[in-house]
C-alpha positions as CSV (number, residue, x, y, z in Angstrom):
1,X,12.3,26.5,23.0
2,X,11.2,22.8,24.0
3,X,14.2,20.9,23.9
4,X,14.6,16.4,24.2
5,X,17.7,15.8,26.3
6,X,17.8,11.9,26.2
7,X,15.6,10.8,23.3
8,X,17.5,12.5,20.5
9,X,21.4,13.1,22.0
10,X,23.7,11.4,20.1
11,X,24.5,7.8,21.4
12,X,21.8,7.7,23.0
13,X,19.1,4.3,22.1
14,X,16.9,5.2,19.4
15,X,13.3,6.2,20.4
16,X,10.7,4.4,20.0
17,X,7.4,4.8,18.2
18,X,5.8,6.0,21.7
19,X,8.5,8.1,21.7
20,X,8.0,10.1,19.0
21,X,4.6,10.7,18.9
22,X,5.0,12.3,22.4
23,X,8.4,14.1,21.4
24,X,6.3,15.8,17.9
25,X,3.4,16.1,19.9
26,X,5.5,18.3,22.5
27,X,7.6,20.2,19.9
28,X,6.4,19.3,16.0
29,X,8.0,17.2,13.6
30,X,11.0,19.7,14.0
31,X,11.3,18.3,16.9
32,X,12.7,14.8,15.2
33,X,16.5,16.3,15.2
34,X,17.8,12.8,14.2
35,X,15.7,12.2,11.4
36,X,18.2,12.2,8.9
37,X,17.5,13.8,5.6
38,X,18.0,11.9,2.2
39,X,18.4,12.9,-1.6
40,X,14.4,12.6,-1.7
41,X,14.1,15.4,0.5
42,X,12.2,13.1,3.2
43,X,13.3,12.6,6.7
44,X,13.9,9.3,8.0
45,X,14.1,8.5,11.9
46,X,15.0,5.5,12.9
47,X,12.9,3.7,16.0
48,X,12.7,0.3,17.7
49,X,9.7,-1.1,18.3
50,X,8.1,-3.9,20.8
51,X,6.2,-5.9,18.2
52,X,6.1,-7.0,14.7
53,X,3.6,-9.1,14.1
54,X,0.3,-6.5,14.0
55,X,-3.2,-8.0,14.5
56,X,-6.1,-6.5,12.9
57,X,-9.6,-7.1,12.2
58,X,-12.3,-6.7,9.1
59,X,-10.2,-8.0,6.5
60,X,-8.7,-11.1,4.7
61,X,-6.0,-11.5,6.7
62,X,-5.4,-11.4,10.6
63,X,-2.0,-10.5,10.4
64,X,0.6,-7.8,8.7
65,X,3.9,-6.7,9.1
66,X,5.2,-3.0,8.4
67,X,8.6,-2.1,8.5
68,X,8.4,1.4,7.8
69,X,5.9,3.7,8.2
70,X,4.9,7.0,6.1
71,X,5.7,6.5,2.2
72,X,7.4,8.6,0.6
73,X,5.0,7.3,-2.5
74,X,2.8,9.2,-1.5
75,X,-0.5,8.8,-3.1
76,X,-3.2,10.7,-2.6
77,X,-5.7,8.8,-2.0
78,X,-3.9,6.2,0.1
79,X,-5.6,4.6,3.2
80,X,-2.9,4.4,5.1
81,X,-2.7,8.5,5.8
82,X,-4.8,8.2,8.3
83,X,-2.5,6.0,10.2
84,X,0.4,8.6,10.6
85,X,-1.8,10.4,13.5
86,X,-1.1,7.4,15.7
87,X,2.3,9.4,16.1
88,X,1.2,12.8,16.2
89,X,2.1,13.7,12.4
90,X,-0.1,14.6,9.6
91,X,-2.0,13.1,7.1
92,X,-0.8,15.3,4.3
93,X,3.0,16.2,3.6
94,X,4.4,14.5,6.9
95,X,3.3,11.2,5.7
96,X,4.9,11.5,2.5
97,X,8.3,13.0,4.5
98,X,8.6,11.9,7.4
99,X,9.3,7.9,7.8
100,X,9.4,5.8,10.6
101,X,12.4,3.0,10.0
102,X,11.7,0.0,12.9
103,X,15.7,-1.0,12.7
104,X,14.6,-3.5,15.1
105,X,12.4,-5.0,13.4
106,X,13.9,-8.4,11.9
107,X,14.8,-9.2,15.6
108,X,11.9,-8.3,17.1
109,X,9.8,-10.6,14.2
110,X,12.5,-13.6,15.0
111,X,11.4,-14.1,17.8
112,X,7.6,-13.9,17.5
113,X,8.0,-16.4,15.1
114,X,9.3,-18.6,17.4
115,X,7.0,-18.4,20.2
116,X,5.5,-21.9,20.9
117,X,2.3,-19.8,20.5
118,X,2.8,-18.5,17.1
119,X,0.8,-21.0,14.8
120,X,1.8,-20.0,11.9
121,X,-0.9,-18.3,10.4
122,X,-0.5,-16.4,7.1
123,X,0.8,-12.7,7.5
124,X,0.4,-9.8,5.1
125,X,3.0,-7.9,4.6
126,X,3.1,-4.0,3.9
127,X,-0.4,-2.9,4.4
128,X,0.1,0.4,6.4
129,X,3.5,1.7,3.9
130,X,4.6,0.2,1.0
131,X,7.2,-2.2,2.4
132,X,9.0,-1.8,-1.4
133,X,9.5,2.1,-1.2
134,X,13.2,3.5,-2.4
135,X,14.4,3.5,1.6
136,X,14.2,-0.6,1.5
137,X,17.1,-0.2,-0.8
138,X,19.3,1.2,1.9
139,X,18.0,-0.9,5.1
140,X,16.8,-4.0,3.2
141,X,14.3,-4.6,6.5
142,X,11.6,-6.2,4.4
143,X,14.4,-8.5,2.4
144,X,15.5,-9.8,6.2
145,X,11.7,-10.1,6.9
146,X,11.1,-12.4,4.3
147,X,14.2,-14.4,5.3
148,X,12.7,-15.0,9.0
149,X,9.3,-15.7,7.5
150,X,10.8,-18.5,5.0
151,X,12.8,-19.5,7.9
152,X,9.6,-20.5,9.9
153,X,8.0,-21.6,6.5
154,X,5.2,-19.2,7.7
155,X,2.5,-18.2,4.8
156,X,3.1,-15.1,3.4
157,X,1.5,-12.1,0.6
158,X,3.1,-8.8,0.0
159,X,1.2,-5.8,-1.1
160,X,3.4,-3.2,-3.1
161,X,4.0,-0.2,-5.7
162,X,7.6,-0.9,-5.8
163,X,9.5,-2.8,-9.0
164,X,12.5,-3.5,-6.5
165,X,10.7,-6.6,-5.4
166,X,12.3,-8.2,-8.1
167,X,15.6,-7.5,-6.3
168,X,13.8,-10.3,-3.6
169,X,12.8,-13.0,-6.4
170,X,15.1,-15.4,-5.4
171,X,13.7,-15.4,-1.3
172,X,10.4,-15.3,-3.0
173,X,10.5,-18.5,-5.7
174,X,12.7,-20.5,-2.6
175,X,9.6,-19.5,-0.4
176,X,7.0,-20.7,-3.2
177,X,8.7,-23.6,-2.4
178,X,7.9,-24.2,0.7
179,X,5.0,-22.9,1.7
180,X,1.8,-20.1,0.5
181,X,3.8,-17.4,-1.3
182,X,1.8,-14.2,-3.6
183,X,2.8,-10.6,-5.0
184,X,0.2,-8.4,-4.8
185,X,1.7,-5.5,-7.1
186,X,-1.1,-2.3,-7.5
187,X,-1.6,-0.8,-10.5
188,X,-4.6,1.3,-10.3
189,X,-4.4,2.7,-13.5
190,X,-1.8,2.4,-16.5
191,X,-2.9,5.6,-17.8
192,X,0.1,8.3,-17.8
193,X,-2.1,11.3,-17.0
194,X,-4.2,10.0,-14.0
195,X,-0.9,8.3,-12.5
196,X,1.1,11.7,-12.5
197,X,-1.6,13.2,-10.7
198,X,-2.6,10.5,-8.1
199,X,0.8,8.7,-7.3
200,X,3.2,11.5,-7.6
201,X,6.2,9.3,-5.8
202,X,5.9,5.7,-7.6
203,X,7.3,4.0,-10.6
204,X,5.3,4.5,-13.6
205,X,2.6,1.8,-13.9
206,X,4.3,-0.1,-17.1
207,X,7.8,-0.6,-14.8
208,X,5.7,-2.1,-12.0
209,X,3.8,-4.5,-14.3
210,X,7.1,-5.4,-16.0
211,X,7.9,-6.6,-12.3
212,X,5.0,-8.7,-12.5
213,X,6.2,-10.8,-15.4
214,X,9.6,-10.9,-14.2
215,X,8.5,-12.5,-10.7
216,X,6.0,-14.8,-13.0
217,X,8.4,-16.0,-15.2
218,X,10.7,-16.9,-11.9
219,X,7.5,-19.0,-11.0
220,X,6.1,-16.5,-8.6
221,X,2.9,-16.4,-8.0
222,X,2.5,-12.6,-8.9
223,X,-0.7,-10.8,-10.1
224,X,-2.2,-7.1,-10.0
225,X,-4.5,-5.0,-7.9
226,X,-6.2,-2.2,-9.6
227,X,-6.6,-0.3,-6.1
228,X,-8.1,1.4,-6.0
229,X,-10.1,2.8,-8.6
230,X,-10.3,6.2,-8.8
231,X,-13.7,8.4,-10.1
232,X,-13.0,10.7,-12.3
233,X,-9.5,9.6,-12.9
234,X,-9.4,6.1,-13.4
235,X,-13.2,5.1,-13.9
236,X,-14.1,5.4,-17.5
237,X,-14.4,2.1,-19.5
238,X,-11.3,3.3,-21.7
239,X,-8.7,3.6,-19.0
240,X,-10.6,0.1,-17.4
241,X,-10.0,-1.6,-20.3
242,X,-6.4,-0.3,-21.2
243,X,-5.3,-1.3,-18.0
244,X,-6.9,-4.9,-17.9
245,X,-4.8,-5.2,-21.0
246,X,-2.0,-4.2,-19.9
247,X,-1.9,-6.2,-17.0
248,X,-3.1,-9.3,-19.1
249,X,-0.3,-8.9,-21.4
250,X,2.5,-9.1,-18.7
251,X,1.2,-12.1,-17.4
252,X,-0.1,-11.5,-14.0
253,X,-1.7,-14.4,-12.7
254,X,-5.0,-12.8,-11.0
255,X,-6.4,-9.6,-11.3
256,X,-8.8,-8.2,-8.6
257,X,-10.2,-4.0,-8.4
258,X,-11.8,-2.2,-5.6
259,X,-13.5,1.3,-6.0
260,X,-11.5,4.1,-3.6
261,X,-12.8,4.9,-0.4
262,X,-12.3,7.4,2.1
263,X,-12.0,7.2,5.7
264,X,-11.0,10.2,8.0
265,X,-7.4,11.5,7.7
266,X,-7.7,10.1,4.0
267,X,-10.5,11.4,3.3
268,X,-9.3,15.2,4.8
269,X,-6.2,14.8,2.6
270,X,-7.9,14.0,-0.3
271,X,-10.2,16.5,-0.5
272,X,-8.7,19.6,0.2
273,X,-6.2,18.0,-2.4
274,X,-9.3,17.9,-5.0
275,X,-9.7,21.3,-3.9
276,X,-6.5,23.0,-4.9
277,X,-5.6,21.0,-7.7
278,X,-9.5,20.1,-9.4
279,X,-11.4,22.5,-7.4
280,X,-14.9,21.0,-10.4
281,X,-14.4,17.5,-8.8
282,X,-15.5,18.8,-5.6
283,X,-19.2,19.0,-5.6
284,X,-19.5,15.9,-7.3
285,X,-17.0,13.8,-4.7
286,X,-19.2,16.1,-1.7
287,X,-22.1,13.7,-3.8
288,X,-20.6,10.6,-4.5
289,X,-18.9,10.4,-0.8
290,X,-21.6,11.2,1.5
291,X,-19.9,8.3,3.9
292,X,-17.3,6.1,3.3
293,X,-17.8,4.1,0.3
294,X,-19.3,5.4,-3.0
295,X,-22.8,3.9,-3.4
296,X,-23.5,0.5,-3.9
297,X,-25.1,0.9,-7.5
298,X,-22.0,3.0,-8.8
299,X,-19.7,-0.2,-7.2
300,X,-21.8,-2.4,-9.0
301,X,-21.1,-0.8,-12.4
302,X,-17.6,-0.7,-12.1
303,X,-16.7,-4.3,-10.9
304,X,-18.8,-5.5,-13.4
305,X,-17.2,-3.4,-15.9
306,X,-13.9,-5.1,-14.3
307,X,-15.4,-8.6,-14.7
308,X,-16.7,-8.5,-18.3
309,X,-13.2,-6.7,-19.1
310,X,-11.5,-9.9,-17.1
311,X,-13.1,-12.7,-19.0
312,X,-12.0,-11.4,-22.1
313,X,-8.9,-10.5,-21.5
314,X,-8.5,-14.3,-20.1
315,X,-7.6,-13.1,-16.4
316,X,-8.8,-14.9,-13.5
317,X,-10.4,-13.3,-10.4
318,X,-8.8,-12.7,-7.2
319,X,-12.5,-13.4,-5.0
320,X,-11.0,-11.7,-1.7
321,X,-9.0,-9.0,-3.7
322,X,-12.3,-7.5,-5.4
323,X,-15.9,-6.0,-4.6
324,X,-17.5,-9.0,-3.4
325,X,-21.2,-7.0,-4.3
326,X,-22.7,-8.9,-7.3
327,X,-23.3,-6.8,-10.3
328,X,-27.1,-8.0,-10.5
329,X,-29.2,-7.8,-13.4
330,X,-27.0,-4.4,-14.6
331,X,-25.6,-5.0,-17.9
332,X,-22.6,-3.0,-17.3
333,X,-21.5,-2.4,-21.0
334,X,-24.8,-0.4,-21.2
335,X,-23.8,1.7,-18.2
336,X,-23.2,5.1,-18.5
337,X,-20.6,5.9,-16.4
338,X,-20.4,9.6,-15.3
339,X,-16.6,10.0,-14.8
């Protein structure tokens, strides 16, 4: 039996992310015997890591922060799946039960923050794990995170599932304050069927949008994604239109959509979930799925479904948050949309 002498003794420094991916790559995630199990049944391990600030490319922002990664929200058609390989786990139950806690992760962001070369740009926060999930409760890393951040006065957004970022409204109207501050909460659908099935570990959809008008009301500027949009689950115009509604009648300030897609690690999650649980989906997603992103024409339809929906439910657009592919001479209320 492969056994870790230094990385997981007790007292010894906590490992870091390199760390584990080579100790689970050696031995499995068994291997993680200081992952510490928790009423929810997922095991936590606590790391260090070297940076905070994360640069990526192809998308509105240049920056994010993550705090955790793995979710135990796990939905299954999250994006973020695919990320869990970087450490050796799996796409599939491991990234649902097995989180990565960065305890040094305030310290780390401190002082990146400070660096004479740090400019201040704007900085996304929980784009790879949902920065709000129950564990934040415990370690409150994302509460210190927005501390440093309104600290620096440095530009912020946070992308969540989680109604405890109400706990956080008072960081989050002081940093309004000051400087660029928005809640991004998703609520892909508010429909009580297709949420039990494709978000099995998150607050139901009305709780989260409650959140919304709590943060508005506090003079937060707080408003809803519908990501994503799911075929066959959250597509038709009924469940569109409920949701618009609903997320109207809270308040939220924008509202911006984007149809799912599905890269690899996602996408082989996914569908051997569609297989097990709605085995009839399958040929049809096999169709609609050939690469990526669903085809541009069935995009079309549902943005501009999303748009009509928008204008008269008196909700403003969120241009970066949705499809940005026109919905051309298509009237969409004539559509007829297959799922």
């Amino acid at each position: 039996m492969t056994s870790f002498p230094l990385l997981f003794d007790l007292g010894s420094p906590r490992p870091t992310t390199r760390d584990v991916a080579r100790t689970v790559k050696a031995g499995g995630s068994a291997a993680l015997t200081e992952a510490e199990r928790r009423a929810d049944q997922a095991r936590y391990q606590e790391v260090t890591c070297r940076s905070a600030l994360n640069r990526v490319k192809g998308m509105p922002f240049d920056w994010t922060l993550n705090p955790y990664r793995g979710c135990t929200h796990g939905c299954h058609y999250c994006y973020a799946r695919r990320y869990h390989v970087q450490f050796e786990l799996n796409a599939d139950d491991e990234f649902a039960s097995v989180i990565l806690v960065k305890k040094n992760f305030v310290e780390v962001l401190t002082r990146e923050l400070a660096r004479p070369s740090w400019s201040g740009e704007y900085v996304a926060v929980g784009t790879a794990t949902d920065c709000y999930q129950p564990i934040e409760g415990h370690y409150k890393l994302t509460r210190a995170s927005i501390e440093a951040l309104m600290r620096a006065r440095n530009p912020m957004g946070i992308v969540t599932k989680g109604p405890m970022v109400v706990r956080d409204r008072d960081l989050l109207v002081e940093m309004s304050r000051v400087t660029t501050c928005t809640v991004y909460m998703s609520v892909p659908t508010v429909d009580q069927d297709a949420w039990a099935k494709l978000e099995p570990g998150t607050a139901p959809p009305l709780q989260r949008l409650r959140a919304v008008r709590a943060l508005v009301d506090a003079g937060v500027n707080a408003g809803v994604l519908m990501n994503p949009i799911v075929p066959g689950f959250s597509s038709s115009r009924d469940k569109l239109e409920r949701t618009i509604k609903a997320i109207a009648d809270h308040g939220a300030r924008f509202c911006g959509c984007n149809v799912m897609f599905l890269e690899d690690g996602t996408r082989a999650h996914f569908m051997k979930w569609l297989e097990r649980e709605f085995p009839s989906f399958v040929p049809r997603y096999e169709k609609l799925y050939q690469k990526k992103y669903a085809p541009d024409q069935y995009r079309k339809q549902i943005t501009g479904m999303i748009r009509l929906l928008q204008e008269r439910y008196g909700l403003s657009k969120r241009e970066d948050a949705e499809e940005r592919n026109p919905a051309g001479d298509t009237d969409p209320t004539q559509v007829g949309f297959a799922w």
